[in-house]
C-alpha positions in Angstrom: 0.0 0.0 0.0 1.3 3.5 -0.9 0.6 6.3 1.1 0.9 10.1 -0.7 1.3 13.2 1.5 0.9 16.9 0.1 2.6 19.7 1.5 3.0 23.3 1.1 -0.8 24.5 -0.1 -1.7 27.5 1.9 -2.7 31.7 0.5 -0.9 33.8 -1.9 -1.4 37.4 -3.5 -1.4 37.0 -7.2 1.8 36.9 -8.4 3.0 34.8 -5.8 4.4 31.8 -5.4 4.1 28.7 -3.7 5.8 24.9 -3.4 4.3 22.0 -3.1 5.1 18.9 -2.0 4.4 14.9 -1.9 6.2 12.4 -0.2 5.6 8.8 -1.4 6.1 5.6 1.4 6.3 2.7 -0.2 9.0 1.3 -2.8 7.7 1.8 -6.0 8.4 5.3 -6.3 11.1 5.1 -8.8 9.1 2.9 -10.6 6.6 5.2 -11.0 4.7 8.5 -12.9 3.7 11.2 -10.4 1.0 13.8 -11.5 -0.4 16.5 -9.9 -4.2 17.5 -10.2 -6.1 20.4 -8.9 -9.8 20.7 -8.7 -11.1 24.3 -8.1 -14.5 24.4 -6.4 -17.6 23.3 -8.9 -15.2 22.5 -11.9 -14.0 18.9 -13.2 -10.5 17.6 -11.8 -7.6 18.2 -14.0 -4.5 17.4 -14.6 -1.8 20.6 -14.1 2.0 18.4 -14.7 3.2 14.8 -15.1 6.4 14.0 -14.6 7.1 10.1 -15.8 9.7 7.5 -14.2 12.2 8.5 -16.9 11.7 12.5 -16.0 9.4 13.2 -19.0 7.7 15.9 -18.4 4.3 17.1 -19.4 2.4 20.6 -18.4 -0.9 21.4 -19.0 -1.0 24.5 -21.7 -2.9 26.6 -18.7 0.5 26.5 -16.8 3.4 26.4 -19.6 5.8 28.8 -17.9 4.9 29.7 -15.0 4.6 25.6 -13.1 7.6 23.3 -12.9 7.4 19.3 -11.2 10.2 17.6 -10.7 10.8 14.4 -8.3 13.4 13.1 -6.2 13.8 9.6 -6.1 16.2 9.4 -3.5 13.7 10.7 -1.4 10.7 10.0 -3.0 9.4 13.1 -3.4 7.7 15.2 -6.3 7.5 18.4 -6.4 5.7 21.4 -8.2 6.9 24.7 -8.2 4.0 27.6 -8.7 5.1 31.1 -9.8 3.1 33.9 -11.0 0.1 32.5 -9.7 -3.4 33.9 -10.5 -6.7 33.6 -8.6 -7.6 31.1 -11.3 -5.2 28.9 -9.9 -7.3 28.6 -6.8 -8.2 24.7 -5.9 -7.2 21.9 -4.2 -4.2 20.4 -5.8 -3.6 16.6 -5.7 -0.7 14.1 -5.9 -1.0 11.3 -7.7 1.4 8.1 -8.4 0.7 6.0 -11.2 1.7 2.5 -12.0 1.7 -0.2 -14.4 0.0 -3.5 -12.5 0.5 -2.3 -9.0 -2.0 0.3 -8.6 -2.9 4.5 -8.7 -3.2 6.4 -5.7 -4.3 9.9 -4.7 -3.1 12.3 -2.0 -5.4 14.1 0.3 -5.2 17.0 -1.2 -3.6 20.7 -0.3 -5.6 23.8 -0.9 -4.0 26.6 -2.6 -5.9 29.9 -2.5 -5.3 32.9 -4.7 -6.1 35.9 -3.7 -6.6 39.3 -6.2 
């Protein structure tokens, strides 16, 4: 069983930023793609960066330039870094870890509020 743990969520003026960060148990880490997700309040999840076992790296168009992930497996950790953030940026972001035959799991979730 894999236990995820977000970090780092809290309020920002626009413009700010903010880190956040999840910390994997477990020994698949390595093995693994890490995503993060936010879900602002009444709106669908989505999916903000992926970062895959080999370090690809994927960002959704909405953050291009302004959101960076990376991970640490040494201490199996992911991390996304938030700069000029907006008020649109405003939701609960997830950690996710995603695996091939040994099962997904989600974070709790941090909140990350925006303010104008």
């Amino acid at each position: 069983q894999v236990q995820l743990v977000e970090s780092g969520g809290g309020l920002v003026q626009a413009g700010g930023s903010l880190s956040l960060s999840c910390a994997a148990s477990g020994s698949i880490f390595r093995a693994a793609n890490m995503e993060w997700y936010r879900q602002a309040l009444g709106k669908q999840r989505e999916l903000v960066a992926r970062i895959t076992s080999g370090g690809s790296i994927n960002l959704a168009d909405s953050v291009k330039g302004r959101f960076t992930i990376s991970r640490d497996n040494d201490k199996n950790t992911v991390c996304l870094q938030m700069n000029s953030l907006s008020p649109e940026d405003t939701a609960v972001y997830y950690c996710r870890l995603e695996t091939y035959g040994w099962g997904n799991y989600w974070g709790q979730g941090t909140q990350v509020t925006v303010s104008s």
